[in-house]
C-alpha positions in Angstrom: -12.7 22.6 -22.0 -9.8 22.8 -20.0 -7.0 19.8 -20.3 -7.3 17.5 -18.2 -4.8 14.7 -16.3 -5.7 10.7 -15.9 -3.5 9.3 -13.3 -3.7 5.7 -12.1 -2.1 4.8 -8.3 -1.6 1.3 -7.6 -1.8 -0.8 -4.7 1.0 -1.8 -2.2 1.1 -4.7 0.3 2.9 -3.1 3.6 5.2 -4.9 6.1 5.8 -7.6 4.3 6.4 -9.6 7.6 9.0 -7.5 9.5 8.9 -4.3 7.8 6.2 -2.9 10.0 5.9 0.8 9.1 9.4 1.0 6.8 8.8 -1.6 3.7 5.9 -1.7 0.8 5.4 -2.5 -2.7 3.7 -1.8 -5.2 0.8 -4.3 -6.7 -0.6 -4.6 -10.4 -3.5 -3.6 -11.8 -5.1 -2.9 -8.5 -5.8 0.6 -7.2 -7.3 4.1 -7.7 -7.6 6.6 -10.4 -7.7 10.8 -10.1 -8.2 13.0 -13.2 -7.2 16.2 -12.4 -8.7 20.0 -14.1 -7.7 23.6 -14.2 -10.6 25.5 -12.1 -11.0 29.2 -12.7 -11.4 29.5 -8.7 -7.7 29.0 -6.5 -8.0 25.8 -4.6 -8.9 22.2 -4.9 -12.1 21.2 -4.8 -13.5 17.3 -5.6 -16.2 17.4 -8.0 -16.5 13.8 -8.1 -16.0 10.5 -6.3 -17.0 7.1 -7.6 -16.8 3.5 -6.1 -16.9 4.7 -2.3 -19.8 6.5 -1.2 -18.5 6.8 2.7 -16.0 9.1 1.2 -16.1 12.6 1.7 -16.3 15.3 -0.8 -14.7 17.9 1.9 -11.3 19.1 0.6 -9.9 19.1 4.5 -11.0 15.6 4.7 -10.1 13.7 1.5 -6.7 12.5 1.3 -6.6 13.0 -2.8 -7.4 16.7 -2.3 -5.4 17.4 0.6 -2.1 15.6 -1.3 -3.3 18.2 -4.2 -3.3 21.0 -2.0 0.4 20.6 -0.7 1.5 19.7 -4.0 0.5 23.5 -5.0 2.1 24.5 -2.0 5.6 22.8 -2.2 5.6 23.9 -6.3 4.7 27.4 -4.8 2.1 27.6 -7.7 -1.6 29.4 -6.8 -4.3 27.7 -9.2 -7.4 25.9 -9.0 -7.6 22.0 -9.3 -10.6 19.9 -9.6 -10.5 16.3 -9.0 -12.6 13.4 -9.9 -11.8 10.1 -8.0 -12.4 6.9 -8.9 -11.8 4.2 -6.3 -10.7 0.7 -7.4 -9.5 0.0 -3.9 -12.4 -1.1 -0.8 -11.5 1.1 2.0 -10.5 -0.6 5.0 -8.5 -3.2 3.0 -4.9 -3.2 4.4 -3.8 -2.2 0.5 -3.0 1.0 0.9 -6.7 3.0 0.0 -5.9 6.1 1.2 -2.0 6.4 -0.1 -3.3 5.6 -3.7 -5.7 8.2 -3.6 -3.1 10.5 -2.2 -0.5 9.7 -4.5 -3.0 9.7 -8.0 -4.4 13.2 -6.8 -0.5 14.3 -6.0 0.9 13.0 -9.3 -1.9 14.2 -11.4 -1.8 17.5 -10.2 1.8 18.1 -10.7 1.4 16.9 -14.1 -1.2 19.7 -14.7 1.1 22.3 -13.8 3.5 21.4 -15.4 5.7 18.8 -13.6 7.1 21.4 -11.3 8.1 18.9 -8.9 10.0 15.4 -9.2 8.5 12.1 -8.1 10.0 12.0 -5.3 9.2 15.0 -3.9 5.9 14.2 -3.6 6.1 12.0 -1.4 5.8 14.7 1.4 2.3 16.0 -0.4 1.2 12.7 0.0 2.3 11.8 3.8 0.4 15.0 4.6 -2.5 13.3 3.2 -2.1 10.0 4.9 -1.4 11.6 7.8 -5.0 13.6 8.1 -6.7 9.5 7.8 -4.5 7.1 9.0 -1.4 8.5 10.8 2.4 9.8 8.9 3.7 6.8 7.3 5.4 6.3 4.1 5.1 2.5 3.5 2.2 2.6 1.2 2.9 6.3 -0.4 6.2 5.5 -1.5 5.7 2.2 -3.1 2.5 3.2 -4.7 4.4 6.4 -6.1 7.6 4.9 -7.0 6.9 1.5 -7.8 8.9 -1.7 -6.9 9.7 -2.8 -3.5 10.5 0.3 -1.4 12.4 0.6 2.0 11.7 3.7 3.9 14.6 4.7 5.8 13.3 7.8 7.2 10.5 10.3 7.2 12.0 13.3 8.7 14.0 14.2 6.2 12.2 11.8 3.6 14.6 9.1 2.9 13.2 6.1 0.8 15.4 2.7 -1.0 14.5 1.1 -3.6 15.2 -2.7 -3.5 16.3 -5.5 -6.1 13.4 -7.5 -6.3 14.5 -11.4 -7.5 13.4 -12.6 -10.9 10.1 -14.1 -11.4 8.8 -13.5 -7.8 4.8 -13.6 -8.1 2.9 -11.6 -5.2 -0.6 -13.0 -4.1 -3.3 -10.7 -2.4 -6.6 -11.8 -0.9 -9.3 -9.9 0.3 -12.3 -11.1 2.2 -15.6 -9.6 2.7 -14.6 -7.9 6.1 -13.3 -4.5 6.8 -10.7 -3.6 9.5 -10.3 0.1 10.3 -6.4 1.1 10.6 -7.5 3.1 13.5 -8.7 -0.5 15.2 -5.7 -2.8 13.8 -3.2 0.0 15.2 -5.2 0.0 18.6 -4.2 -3.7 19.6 -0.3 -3.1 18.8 1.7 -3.3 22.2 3.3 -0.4 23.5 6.2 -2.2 24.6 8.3 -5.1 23.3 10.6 -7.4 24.8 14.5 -6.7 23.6 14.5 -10.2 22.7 11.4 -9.8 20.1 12.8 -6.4 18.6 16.7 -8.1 17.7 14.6 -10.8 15.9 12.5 -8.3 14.2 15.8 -6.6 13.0 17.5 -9.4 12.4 14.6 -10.9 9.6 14.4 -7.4 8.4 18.0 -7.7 7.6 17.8 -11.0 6.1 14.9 -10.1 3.8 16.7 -7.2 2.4 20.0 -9.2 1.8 17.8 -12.1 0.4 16.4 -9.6 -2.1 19.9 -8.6 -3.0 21.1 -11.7 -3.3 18.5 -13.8 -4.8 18.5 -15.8 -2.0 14.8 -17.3 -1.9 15.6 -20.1 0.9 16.3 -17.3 2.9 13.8 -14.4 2.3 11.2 -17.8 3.5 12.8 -17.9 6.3 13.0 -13.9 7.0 9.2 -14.0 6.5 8.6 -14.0 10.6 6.2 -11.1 12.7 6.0 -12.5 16.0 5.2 -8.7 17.3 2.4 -6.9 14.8 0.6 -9.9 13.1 0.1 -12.2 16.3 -2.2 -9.0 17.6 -3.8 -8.1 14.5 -4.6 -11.9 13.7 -7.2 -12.0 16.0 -9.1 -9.5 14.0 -9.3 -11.2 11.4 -11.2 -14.4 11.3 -9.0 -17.4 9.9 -6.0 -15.0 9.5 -3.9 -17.7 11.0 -5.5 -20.5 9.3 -5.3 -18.5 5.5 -1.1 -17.8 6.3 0.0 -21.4 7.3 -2.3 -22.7 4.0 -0.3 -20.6 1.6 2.8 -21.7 3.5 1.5 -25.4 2.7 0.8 -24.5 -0.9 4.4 -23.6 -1.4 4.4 -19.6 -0.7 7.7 -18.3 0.1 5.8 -16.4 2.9 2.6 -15.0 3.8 1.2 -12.5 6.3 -1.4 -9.8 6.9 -1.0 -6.9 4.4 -0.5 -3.6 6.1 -3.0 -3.4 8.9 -5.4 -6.0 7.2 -7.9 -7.7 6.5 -5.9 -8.9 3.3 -3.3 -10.8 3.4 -0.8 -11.4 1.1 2.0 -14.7 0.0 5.1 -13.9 -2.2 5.6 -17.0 -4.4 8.0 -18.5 -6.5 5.8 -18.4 -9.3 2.8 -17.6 -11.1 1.7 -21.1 -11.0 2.8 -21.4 -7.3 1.2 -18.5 -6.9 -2.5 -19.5 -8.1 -2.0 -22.7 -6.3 -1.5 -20.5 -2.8 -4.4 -18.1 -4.0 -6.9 -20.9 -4.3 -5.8 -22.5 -0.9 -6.4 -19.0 0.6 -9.2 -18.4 -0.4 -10.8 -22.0 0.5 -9.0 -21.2 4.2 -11.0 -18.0 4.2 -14.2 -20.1 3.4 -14.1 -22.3 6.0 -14.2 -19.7 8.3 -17.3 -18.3 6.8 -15.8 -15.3 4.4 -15.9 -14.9 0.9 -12.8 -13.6 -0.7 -11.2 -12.4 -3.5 -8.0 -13.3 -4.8 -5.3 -11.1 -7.0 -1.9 -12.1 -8.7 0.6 -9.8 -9.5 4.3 -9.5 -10.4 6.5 -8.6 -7.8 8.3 -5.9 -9.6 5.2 -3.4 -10.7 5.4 0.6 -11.7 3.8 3.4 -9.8 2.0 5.8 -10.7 1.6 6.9 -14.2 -0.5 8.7 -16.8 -3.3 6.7 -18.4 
């Protein structure tokens, strides 16, 4: 039997507040898993998919073998691939579904041929993917790739930051029964916005990068501000506002939708803070008639990596 490549891709919380499209990072212990074959036939074909029966077994319409496809083509390498996926992530989650199944498939074929490629060059493997599902953006590829908290400066050429992350910074992420297309939370975004809203937009951004630098925890809470994507995309999700002003009252540094939702996510002080935020999440959720899941996590997590 030929060898063959276990590859676990985490999870990443997008955005984080006013990062819409250009921060993410990466969650623990959440996400998606690709083991990867030689095949005796040139191509990539997906021999098996567990955990999401909506998903398709079509090559041209599976992000994990369309990120294994380019990653042959970048290495320049003809071969045969099959893949076997295994989702640990609901689809339509806002936690970055379809970029860990990209970036598992991406990473585990590289390290099948070899490693002809570094890490970060297959990121662009894995925004093709993306791209085919849920449009060209790099803020959950890059995280769940990399690891850590990741800025991404550019996608054309592929230009990605990593960022300090402060000590002891616990991330919370809670899911409710309720799924939210990306196509749908991208469809209520405005297509214009006030000078006035994108200068305070920068100007948080700005502030939660130097507060990551810097330590600064006073003022990454008060960087944690979206008045442009989450106002819209909170009235998609049932007792999204409700569920972000009770973490705020359990202590949460911040909270705010996770990528295009319906999770949404606090950043905490603590672990202990943290639980104390997850709990009063979830019961904000409850009250509005959903049942939810809640997730800890360190802030500072790996990517991808053999397992």
């Amino acid at each position: 039997m030929s060898e063959s490549i276990r590859v676990f891709a985490p999870a990443t919380i997008s955005n984080l507040g006013p990062g819409f499209d250009i921060l993410g990072i990466a969650v623990a212990s959440l996400g998606d898993t690709v083991v990867a074959r030689r095949a005796p036939e040139r191509g990539v074909r997906i021999q098996v998919i567990t955990g999401a029966d909506a998903l398709p077994l079509d090559p041209e319409k599976n992000t994990a073998a369309i990120a294994a496809a380019a990653t042959l083509r970048r290495a320049g390498i003809e071969a045969g691939v099959e893949l076997e996926l295994h989702k640990g992530l609901p689809i339509g989650s806002g936690l970055g579904s379809s970029a860990a199944s990209a970036v598992a498939a991406a990473y585990a074929t590289n390290l099948l041929l070899g490693s002809p490629l570094r890490k970060p060059e297959l990121i662009e493997p894995c925004l093709e993917a993306e791209a085919a599902v849920a449009g060209r953006h790099g803020d959950n590829v890059a995280p769940s790739l990399l690891g850590g908290l990741i800025l991404v400066r550019s996608l054309d050429p592929v230009d990605v930051v990593r960022l300090p992350i402060p000590d002891g910074l616990t991330l919370v992420v809670v899911t409710p029964d309720f799924s939210l297309p990306t196509r749908e939370a991208r469809a209520v975004l405005p297509r214009e916005v006030p000078l006035s809203a994108t200068v305070e937009m920068a100007a948080n951004l700005g502030a939660l990068v130097a507060a990551c630098a810097s330590g600064d925890l006073g003022l990454m809470a008060r960087a944690m501000t979206d008045r442009i994507v989450e106002p819209r995309r909170a009235d998609l999700i049932p007792g999204a506002r409700a569920v972000i002003e009770a973490a705020r009252h359990a202590g949460a540094l911040g909270s705010s939708i996770s990528g295009a939702g319906p999770s949404i996510f606090a950043i905490c002080r603590s672990a202990r803070s943290g639980q104390e935020a997850a709990e009063a999440m979830r019961r904000a959720f409850a009250a509005h008639g959903l049942a939810a899941t809640a997730h800890l996590s360190p802030a500072d997590c790996p990517g991808a990596r053999r397992v």
